[in-house]
N, C-alpha and C positions, 0 to 999 in steps of 0.2 A: 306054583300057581301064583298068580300077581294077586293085591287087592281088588281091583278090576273085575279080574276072572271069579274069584272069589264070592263078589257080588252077585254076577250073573248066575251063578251057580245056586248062591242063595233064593235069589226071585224064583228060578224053577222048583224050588220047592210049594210055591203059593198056589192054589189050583184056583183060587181069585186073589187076583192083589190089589187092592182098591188104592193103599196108600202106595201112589207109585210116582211121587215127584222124585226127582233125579238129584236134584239136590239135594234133601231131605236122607235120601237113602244113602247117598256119599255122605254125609253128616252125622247119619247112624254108622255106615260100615267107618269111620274113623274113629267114631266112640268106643265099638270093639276092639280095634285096634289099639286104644288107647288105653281102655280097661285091660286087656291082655299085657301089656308094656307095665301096666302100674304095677299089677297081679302077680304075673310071673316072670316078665322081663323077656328082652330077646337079647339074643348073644349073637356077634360077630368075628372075623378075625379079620385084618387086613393086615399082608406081606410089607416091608419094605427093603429093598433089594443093597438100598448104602444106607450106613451110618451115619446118622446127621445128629448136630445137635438140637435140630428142629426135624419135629415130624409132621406132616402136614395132615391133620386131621378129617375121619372121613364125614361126607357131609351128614351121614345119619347118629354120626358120633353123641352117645349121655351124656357116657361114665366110663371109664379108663377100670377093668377087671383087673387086666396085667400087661406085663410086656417081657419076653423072653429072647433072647437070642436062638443062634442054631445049634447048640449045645443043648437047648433047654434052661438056661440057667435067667433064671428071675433080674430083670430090671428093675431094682426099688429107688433108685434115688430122681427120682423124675422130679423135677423144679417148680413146671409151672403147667397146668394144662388151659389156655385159654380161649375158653368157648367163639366167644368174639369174633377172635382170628384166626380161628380154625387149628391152634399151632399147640401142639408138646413139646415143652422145652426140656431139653435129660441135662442132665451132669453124668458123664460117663465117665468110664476108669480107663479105656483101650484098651480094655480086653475082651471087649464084647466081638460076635460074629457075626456076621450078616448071614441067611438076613435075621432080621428081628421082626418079631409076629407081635402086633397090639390086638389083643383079644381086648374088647370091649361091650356096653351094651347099646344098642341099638333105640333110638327117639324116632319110634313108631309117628309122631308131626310131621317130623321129617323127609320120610322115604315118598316114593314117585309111584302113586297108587296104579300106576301102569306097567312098571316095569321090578318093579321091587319083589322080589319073592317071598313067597311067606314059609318060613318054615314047617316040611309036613310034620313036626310035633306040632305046630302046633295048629294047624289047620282048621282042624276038627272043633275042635274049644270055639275057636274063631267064629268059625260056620255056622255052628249051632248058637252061639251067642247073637252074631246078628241076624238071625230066623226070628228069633226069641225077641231080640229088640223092635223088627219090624213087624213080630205079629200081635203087639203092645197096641199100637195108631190101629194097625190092621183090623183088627179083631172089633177093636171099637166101632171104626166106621163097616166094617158088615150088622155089628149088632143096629148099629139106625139104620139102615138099609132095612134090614130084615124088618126091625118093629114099624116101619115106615106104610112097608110092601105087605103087613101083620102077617108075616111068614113067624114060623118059630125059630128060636134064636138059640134055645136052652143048648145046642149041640155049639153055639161060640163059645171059645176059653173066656173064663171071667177075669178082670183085672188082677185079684188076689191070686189068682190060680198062677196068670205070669211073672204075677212079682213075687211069689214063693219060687217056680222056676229060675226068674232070673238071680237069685240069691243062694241054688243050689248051683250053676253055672257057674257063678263067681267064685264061690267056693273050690268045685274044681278047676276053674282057670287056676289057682294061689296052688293047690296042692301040687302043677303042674310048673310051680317055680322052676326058673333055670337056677344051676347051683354053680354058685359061683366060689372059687377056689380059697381057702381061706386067707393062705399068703398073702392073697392081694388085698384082705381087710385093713390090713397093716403096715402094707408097701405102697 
């Protein structure tokens, strides 16, 4: 499921949605997004078929996890990775196989909220977190509404009550860390 779809998924939860500016709500679902990226991270792999001494980096590219050939065997002498130019530069021995796999993490800013998939680990976390963040504004504007129209209001979540939620959320987004290999702490 894309960003996108993710979104729309979320609004069908709202049986009123009051705060429903389109901008505002992509501004929230990329705050999720972003909070999830801090929290737990997202992990990718992209193939490359020849061995170069540049590799050209993908465009959702962090942070460099690792890189192994088709043996499995660990690439550590990597020279330079520069953001910039999109470019990893290796020092290689020629002994390496093709292909070689950069497993990396993924900058959730980056991706094409239409087309980018989301991880179903991590989906859910996601989902629920921007419910939670939209129903922050949400929840507000039905409480004036309500005391406006002197309807009772006491059944709207209270702001403490979300921002207690949104700090058990976070919480499990972090326990939901991707685990990243230790090899490549040091390679």
């Amino acid at each position: 499921m894309t960003p996108i779809e993710l979104l729309e998924d979320v609004k069908s939860r709202f049986s009123v949605l009051l705060y429903n500016d389109e901008k505002a709500l992509l501004s929230l679902l990329r705050k999720a997004l972003v909070t999830y990226m801090d929290k737990a991270g997202f992990i990718a792999s992209r193939r490359y078929k020849e061995i170069e001494e540049e590799l050209t980096l993908p465009d959702d590219f962090l942070a460099r996890i690792c890189l192994k050939d088709h043996r499995n065997r660990f690439i550590t002498s990597t020279v330079y990775i520069d953001n910039e130019e999109r470019v990893l530069t290796l020092r290689l021995t020629g002994n390496e196989e093709t292909p070689l796999v950069l497993t990396y993490m993924i900058d959730a800013t980056r991706v094409d909220l239409d087309t980018w998939q989301i991880p179903t680990t991590a989906y859910g976390l996601i989902a629920d977190y921007l419910e939670l963040l939209i129903s922050i504004p949400n929840s507000e504007r039905l409480r004036r509404v309500s005391i406006a129209g002197k309807l009772d209001a006491t059944d709207i979540p209270a702001s403490m009550d979300l921002m207690s939620r949104k700090i058990e959320l976070e919480t499990a987004i972090a326990m939901n860390r991707a685990i990243i290999p230790a090899v490549s702490i040091g390679g």
